[in-house]
N, C-alpha and C positions, 0 to 999 in steps of 0.2 A: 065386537065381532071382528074389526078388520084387522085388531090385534093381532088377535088368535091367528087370525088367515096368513099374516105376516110373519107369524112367529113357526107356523108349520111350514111356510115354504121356505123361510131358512134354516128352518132346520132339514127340509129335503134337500135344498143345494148343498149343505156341509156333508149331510150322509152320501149323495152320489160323487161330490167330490174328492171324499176320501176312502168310497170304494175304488175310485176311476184312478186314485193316486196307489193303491194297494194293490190292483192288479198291474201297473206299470210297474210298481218294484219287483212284485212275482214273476215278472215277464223279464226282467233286466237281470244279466250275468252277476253273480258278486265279480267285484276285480280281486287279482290274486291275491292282494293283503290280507281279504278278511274271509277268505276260504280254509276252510278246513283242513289241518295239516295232517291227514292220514295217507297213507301207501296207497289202499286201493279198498274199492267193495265193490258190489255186484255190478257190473255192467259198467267199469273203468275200464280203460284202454291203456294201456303204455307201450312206446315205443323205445328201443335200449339201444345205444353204439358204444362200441368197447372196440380197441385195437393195441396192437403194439408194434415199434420196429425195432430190432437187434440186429448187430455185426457183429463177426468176429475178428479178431486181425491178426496177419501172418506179416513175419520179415521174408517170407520167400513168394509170398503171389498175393495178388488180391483176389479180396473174399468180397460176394454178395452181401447186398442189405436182403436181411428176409426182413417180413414184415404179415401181419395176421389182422385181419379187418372182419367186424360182425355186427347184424344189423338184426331185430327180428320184433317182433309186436306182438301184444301179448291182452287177455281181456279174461276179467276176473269173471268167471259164469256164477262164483257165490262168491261170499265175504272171504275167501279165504282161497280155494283153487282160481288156479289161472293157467289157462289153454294159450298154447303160443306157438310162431313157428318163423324162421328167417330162414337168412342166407351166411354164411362164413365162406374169405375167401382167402388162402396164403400162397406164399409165393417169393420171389429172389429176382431181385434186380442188380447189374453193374457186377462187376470183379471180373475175372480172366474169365478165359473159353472153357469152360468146363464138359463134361460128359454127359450125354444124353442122360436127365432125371430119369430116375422108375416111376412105374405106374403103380396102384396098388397102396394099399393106408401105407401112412405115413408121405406120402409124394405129396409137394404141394401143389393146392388142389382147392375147386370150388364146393363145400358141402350144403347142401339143405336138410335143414333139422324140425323137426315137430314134437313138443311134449308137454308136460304139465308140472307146476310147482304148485306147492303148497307154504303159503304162508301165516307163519304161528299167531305173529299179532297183525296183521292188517291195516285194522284200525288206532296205528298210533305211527310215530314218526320214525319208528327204527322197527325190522321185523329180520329175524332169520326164516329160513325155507330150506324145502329140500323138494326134492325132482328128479323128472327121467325125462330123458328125450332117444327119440329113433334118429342118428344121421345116416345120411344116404349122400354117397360121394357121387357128385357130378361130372366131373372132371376127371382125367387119368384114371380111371377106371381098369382093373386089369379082369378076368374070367369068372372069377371065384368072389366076389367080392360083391356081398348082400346087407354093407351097412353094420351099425352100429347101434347099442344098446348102453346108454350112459347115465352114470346116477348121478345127479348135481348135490350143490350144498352153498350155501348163500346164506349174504346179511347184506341188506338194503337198509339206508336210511335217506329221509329228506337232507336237502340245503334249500328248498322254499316246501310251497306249497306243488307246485306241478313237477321241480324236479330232483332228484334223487341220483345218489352215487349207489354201488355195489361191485362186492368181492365175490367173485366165484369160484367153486374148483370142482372138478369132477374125474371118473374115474368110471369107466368102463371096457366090455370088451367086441370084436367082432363077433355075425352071427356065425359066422361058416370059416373053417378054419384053411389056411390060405394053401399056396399050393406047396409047400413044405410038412404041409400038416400039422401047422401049428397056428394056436388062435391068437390073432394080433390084440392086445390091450391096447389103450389111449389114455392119456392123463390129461388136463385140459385145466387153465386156472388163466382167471382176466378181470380185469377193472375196469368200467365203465361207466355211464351215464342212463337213465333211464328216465322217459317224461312221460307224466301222465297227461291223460287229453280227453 
């Protein structure tokens, strides 16, 4: 009889132990090694930074460094769309006294942008997308001027699990045609970083 008794209460202490060890691992992060190498699904987060700087150079005056910085965070509502919205900011520093910039697209300038991409495979470590976004110029702002309608085009791949490189390019136009009466297009292409979180 006290066998028995013995033999059932060890075998209760091994069953609540390796429930109580089975909910700690459920409870516990994977660490990045042994996570899942996909892009994104439902309810991932990513944040992206992408910039560039270019000069030009004259033997008769100095030229500014322009330069182009963009930041914006993004979260998959399915396995496949993803809602997202930043900030882009460009702009010129250093070289001679130059002429008051214009205002009005093309002037460099702070925009905020909101859209949605769509990406083909997701769930694996390289995906193409396409997209639209609205931007809306913050800055230098001239009368006439109600923003931007843009269609994206993109290929993301990982270098781990959390973060990922991509190319993009886009091509759109304004909504309201400016004060020449004519509608400003925009071309837009950049290379970046983007981490999932």
């Amino acid at each position: 009889m006290r066998t028995r008794v013995r033999a059932a209460a060890v075998a209760g202490m091994v069953l609540a132990w390796t429930g109580a060890a089975g909910a700690q691992t459920a409870s516990t992060p994977l660490p990045e090694e042994v996570e899942p190498r996909v892009i994104g699904a439902a309810g991932t987060m990513m944040a992206s930074f992408s910039g560039y700087v270019d000069r030009f150079f004259s033997s008769e005056r100095g030229l500014p460094f322009n330069y182009s910085m963009q930041i914006d965070v993004g979260r998959f509502v399915t396995n496949d769309f993803v809602i997202r919205g930043g900030l882009r900011g460009s702009g010129s520093v250093g070289g001679d006294e130059a002429e008051d910039l214009p205002n009005g697209p093309g002037a460099p300038a702070t925009h905020a942008f909101a859209g949605v991409l769509y990406y083909f495979t997701p769930q694996s470590i390289l995906s193409a997308y396409v997209g639209a976004d609205y931007w809306g110029q913050l800055t230098r702002r001239n009368g006439r001027d109600a923003g931007s309608i843009v269609g994206l085009a993109g290929l993301q791949g990982l270098l781990s699990s959390r973060v990922g490189v991509f190319v993009e390019g886009g091509y759109g136009a304004a909504l309201v045609r400016d004060d020449d009466d004519v509608r400003v297009t925009r071309m837009l292409g950049q290379i970046g970083v983007r981490v999932r979180f």
